[in-house]
N, C-alpha and C positions, 0 to 999 in steps of 0.2 A: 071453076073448072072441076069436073069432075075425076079424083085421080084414080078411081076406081076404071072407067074405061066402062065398054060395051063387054060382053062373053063373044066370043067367036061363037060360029057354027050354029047359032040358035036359030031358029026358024022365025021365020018375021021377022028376021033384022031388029028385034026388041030384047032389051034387056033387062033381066030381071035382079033386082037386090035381093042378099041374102037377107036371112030374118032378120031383123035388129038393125043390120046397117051399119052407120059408123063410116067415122073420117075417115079409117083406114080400111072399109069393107067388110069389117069383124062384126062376129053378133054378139049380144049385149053380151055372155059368159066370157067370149075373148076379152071381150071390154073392160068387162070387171077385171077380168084376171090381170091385163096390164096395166090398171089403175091401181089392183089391187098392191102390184110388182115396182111401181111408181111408186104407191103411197111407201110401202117397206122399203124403197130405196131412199125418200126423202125423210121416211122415220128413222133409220140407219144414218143419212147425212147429218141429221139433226142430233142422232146421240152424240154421236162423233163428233160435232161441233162444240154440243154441248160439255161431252168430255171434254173436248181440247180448252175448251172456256172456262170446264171448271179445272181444268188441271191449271191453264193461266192462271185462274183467281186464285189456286190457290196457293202457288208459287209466288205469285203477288201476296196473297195473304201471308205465306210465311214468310217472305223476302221482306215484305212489312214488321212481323214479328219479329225478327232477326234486328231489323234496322231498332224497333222499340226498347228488344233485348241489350241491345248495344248501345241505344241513347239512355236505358236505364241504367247500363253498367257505368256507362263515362260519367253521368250526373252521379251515381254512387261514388266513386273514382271523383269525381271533383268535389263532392259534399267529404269524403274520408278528406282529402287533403284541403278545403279549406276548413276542417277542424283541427288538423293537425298544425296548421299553417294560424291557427287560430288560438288554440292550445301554446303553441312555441311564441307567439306574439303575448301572447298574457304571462306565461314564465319567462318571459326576456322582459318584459316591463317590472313583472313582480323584480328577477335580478336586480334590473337599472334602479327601479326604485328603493332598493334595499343597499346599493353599493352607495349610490346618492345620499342617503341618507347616513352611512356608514363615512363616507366622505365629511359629510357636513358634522359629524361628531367630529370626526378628525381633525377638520379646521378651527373647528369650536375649542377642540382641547390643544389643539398650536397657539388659538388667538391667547387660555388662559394660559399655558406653558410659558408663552413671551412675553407677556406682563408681569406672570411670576418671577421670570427671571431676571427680568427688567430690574425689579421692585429688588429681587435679589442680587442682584451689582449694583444700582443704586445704595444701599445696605454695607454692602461689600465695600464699596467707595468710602462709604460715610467712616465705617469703623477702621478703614487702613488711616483716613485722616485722622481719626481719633487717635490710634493708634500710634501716628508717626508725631502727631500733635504731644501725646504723652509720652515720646519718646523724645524729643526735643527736649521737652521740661524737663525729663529727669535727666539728660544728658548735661542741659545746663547747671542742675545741682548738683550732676556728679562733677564737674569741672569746676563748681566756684566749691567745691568741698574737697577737691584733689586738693587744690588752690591753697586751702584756709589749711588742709593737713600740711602740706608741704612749709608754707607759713611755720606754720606751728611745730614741724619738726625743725625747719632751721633753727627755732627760737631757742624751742627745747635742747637741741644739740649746743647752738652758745651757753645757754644753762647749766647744760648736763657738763660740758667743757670747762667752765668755769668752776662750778661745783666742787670737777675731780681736781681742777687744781686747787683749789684751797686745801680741800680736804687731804689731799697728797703732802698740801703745805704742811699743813695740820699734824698728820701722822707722824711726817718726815721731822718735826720738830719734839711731837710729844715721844717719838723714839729716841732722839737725840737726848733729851731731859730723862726719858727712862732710862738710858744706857749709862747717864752723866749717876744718874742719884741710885740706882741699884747693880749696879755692875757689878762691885764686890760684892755684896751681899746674893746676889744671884749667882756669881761663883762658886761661896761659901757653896749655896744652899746645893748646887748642883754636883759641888764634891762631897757634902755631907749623902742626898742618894746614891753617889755612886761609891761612896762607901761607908755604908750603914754600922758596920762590925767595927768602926772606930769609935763608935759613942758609948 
C-alpha cells in the first residue's frame, strides 16, 4: 500500500512522485537529513549507553578495587596478627621452656638437697649414738669411781679416826709424862723470865 496516496486536483487523475521518492514521500535530501537525524540520535544513544556502561564498569571496577583494597588490608590484618600470634607463641614457648627447665634444676637440687640431708641425719644419728654410747661409759666410770671414792673415803675416815685416836692417846700421855718430869723445872724456868733482875 501506498501511504503516500494520489495528489488531489491533478489532471488525469495520475499521480506524480516527488524526485527521490521514499517511504515517507521525502526526496533523497529529506532522506538523508532524517537518516542523517537517526543516525545522530542512535550515535547519542550509543554514547549515553556507552557512558552509562562505562560509568558501570567503572564503578564495578572500582567497587572491584575497593573489595581488593579491603581483601588486601584484611590479609595484611591477618598476616600482622598471625605474626604477632606467632611471635607471642615462640616467647611463651621460649618462657615455658626456660621456667621448665628452671624447674627441672629446682628438682634436681631438692632430689640432691634430700639426700644431703638424708646422709646428714643419718650422721646426725650416728654421732648422738656415739655420743650417748660415750656418755654411758663414762657415766658408768664416773659411778664405779664415785663408788671406789666413797669406798675409799669411808676407809680413810676409819683410818684418819683411828689415827686421831691414838695420836690423841699419844699426846695426851706424853703430856701427862711432860707435865709429871718438868713441871717444876718449867715453873723455875718460867719465874726465872718473868723475873730476870733476881739473877
Amino acid at each position: 500500500q501506498n501511504m503516500g496516496g494520489k495528489k488531489k486536483g491533478g489532471k488525469g487523475g495520475g499521480a506524480k512522485k516527488k524526485k527521490g521518492g521514499g517511504e515517507f514521500d521525502l526526496d533523497i535530501n529529506e532522506s538523508n537529513q532524517v537518516l542523517e537525524a537517526m543516525k545522530e540520535s542512535l550515535v547519542a544513544k550509543l554514547i549515553h549507553e556507552t557512558d552509562q556502561a562505562d560509568k558501570c564498569k567503572a564503578g564495578e571496577n572500582e567497587k572491584r578495587f575497593r573489595e581488593l583494597q579491603l581483601e588486601r588490608k584484611v590479609k595484611a590484618e591477618q598476616k600482622l596478627q598471625m605474626d604477632i600470634i606467632s611471635d607471642m607463641t615462640r616467647q611463651y614457648k621460649s618462657v615455658e621452656e626456660e621456667l621448665m627447665d628452671r624447674i627441672n634444676r629446682l628438682d634436681r637440687r631438692k632430689m640432691e638437697n634430700q639426700e644431703e640431708i638424708k646422709n646428714l641425719e643419718d650422721r646426725k644419728k650416728q654421732y648422738e649414738d656415739e655420743i650417748k654410747d660415750i656418755k654411758n661409759k663414762k657415766q658408768v666410770k664416773i659411778d664405779n669411781l664415785k663408788k671406789r671414792i666413797e669406798e675409799m673415803s669411808h676407809d680413810f675416815s676409819g683410818m684418819l679416826k683411828e689415827t686421831l685416836e691414838n695420836m690423841r692417846d699419844k699426846i695426851k700421855s706424853a703430856n701427862e709424862k711432860w707435865e709429871q718430869e718438868n713441871d717444876g723445872a718449867m715453873l723455875k724456868r718460867f719465874e726465872e723470865y718473868a723475873n730476870p733482875k733476881a739473877n
